[in-house]
N, C-alpha and C positions, 0 to 999 in steps of 0.2 A: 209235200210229202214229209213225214214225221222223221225226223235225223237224230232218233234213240240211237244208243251205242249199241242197242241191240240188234236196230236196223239196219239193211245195207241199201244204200240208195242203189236205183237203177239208172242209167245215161244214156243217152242217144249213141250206137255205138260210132258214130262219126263225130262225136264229142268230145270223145276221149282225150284226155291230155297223155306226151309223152311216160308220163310216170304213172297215168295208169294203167296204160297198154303193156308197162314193162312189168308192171305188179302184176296182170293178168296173165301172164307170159309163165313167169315165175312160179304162181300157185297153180294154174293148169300141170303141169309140167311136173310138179309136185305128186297133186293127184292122179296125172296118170301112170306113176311109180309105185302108190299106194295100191299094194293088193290086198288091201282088205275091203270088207261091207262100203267102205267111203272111198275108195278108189274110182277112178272113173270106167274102166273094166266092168267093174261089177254096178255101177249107176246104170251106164248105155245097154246093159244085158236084161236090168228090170223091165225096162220096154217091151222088148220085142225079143232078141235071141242072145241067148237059149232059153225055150220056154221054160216060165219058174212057177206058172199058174195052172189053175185045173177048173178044167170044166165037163164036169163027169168025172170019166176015166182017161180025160184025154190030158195032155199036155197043150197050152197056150201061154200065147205074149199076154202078158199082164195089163199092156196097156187099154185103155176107154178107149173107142171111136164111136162114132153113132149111137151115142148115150149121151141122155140129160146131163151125167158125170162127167164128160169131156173136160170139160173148163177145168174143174176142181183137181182133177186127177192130175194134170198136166200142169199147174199150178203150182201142187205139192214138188212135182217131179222136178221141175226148174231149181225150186226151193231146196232139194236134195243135194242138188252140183251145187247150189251158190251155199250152202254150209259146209260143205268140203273145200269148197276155197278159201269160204272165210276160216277154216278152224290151218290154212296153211299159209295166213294173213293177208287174203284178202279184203281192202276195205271198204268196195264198192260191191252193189249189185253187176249181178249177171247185163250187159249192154242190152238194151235193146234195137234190133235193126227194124225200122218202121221203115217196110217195103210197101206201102201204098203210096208216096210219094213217087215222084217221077226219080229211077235210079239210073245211073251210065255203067252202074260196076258194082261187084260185090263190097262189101268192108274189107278195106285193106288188113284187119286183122284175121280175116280168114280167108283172105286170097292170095297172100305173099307167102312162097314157099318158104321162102330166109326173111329170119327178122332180125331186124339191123339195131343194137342198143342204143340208144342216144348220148348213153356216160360212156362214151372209147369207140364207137362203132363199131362194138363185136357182132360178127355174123353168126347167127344162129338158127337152127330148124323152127319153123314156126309151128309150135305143136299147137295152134288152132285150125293148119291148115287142111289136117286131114286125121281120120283116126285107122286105129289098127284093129281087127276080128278074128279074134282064135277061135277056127273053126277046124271040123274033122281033115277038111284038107289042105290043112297049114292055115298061120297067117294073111291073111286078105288086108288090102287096101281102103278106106273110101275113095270116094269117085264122084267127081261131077261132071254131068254134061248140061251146062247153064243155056235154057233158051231164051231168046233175042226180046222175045215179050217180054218178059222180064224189065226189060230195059226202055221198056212205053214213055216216050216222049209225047205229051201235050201242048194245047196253045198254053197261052196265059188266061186266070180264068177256068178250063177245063180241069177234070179229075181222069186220073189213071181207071185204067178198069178193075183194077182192084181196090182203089180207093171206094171206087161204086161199089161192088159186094158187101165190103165194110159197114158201109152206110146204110145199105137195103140188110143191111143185118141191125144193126143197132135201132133203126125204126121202129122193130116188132117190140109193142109189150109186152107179149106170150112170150116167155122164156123156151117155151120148144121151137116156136119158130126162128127165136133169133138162133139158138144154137145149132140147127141146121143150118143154115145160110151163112155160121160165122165160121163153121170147122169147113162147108166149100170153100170162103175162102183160104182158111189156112192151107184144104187140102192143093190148093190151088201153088203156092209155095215150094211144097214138097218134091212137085212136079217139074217146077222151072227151073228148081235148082240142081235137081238128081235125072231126071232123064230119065233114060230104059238102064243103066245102069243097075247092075243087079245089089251092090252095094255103097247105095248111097239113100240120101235123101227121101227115095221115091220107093224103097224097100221097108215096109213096115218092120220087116224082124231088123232090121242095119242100122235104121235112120237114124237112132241117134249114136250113135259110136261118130260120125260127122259132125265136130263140135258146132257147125253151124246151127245146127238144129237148134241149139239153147238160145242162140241169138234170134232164131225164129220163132220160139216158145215163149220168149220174156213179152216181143211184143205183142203175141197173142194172147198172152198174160192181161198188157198194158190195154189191150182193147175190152178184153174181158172189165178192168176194172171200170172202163167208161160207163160200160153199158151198167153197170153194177150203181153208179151214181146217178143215168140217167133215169133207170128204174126208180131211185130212190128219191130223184125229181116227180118222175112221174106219181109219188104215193103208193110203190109196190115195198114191200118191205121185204130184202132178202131172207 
């Protein structure tokens, strides 16, 4: 990957070294103070709520599903949080959590309520572990209710079942069919990590106000750009 000063790499988020978990800490934290366009408030609302788009005369969430567009749209979107952190000095890309692997646990940076600094041990809220929604009936919470799939142990040798979606997505040369089979799996994601929860994960207008999401989205990003390469193996020219 190209390590322009322009660019920000992305990392495995279980890669992370102490000082970038504490930099990530910092500029989140930042941005979610920021009320303005680049605040993270107003990022997580372009999504999905409060509708900011139109279709017709009606009000809708802005974002792509079930469109050629997905990838792209969600792309940019990532690309939106990881310049607001970078412009409050962040100097890495947004993590990404590559959930086709065999997993036991969420990333410790968005599952520990208190984040503990390494320079003193100061205790602190961990403002990746959850987000806030100003809604008509006050402030609301995110919320997960994580299921057990999620957590698919395999032999040695075997793929998780979602490592298989992945892969029976990236197979198709026809970019319609890989991107159907690639948003089931991510919609697959959303599900295991939000539950019936009305504000979380698994709520199209919420989902991303749960910073998880962007760790979700980076490596939906990161699969996008395989396929993007493998195409370009194959003699498809994006």
């Amino acid at each position: 990957m190209a390590t322009s000063s322009s660019l920000l790499v992305r990392k495995d988020v279980f890669d992370l070294t102490p000082e970038e978990v504490l930099s990530l800490q910092k500029t989140l934290r930042e941005v979610n103070r920021d009320t303005s366009p680049k605040g993270y408030a107003a990022i997580a609302a372009y999504h999905g709520y409060p509708a900011q788009c139109k279709h017709g005369d009606k009000d809708i969430a802005c974002c792509v599903h079930g469109e050629p567009e997905f990838p792209q749209w969600h792309r940019l979107y990532v690309v939106q949080l990881e310049q607001a952190l970078k412009e409050k000095g962040l100097s890495i890309g947004i993590p990404y959590w590559e959930w086709t692997r065999p997993l036991t646990q969420l990333p410790d940076l968005v599952s520990q309520r208190v984040f503990i600094e390494q320079d003193g041990g100061k205790a602190r809220n961990n403002i990746w572990y959850q987000g806030q929604i100003q809604t008509p009936e006050g402030v609301k919470t995110t919320a997960r209710a994580v299921d057990p799939r999620l957590f698919q142990q395999v032999e040695a040798g075997q793929n998780t079942d979602l490592f298989e979606q992945v892969l029976n997505a990236l197979e198709y040369p026809n970019y319609c069919q890989f991107e159907v089979q690639y948003e089931v799996a991510h919609n697959t994601i959303h599900f295991l990590v939000g539950g019936r929860h009305t504000y979380s994960m698994s709520h199209l207008e919420y989902t991303s106000y749960d910073p998880i999401f962007f760790l979700h989205h980076s490596n939906v990003d990161k699969i996008y750009a395989i396929y993007e390469t493998i195409q370009r193996s194959r003699g498809y020219t994006p």
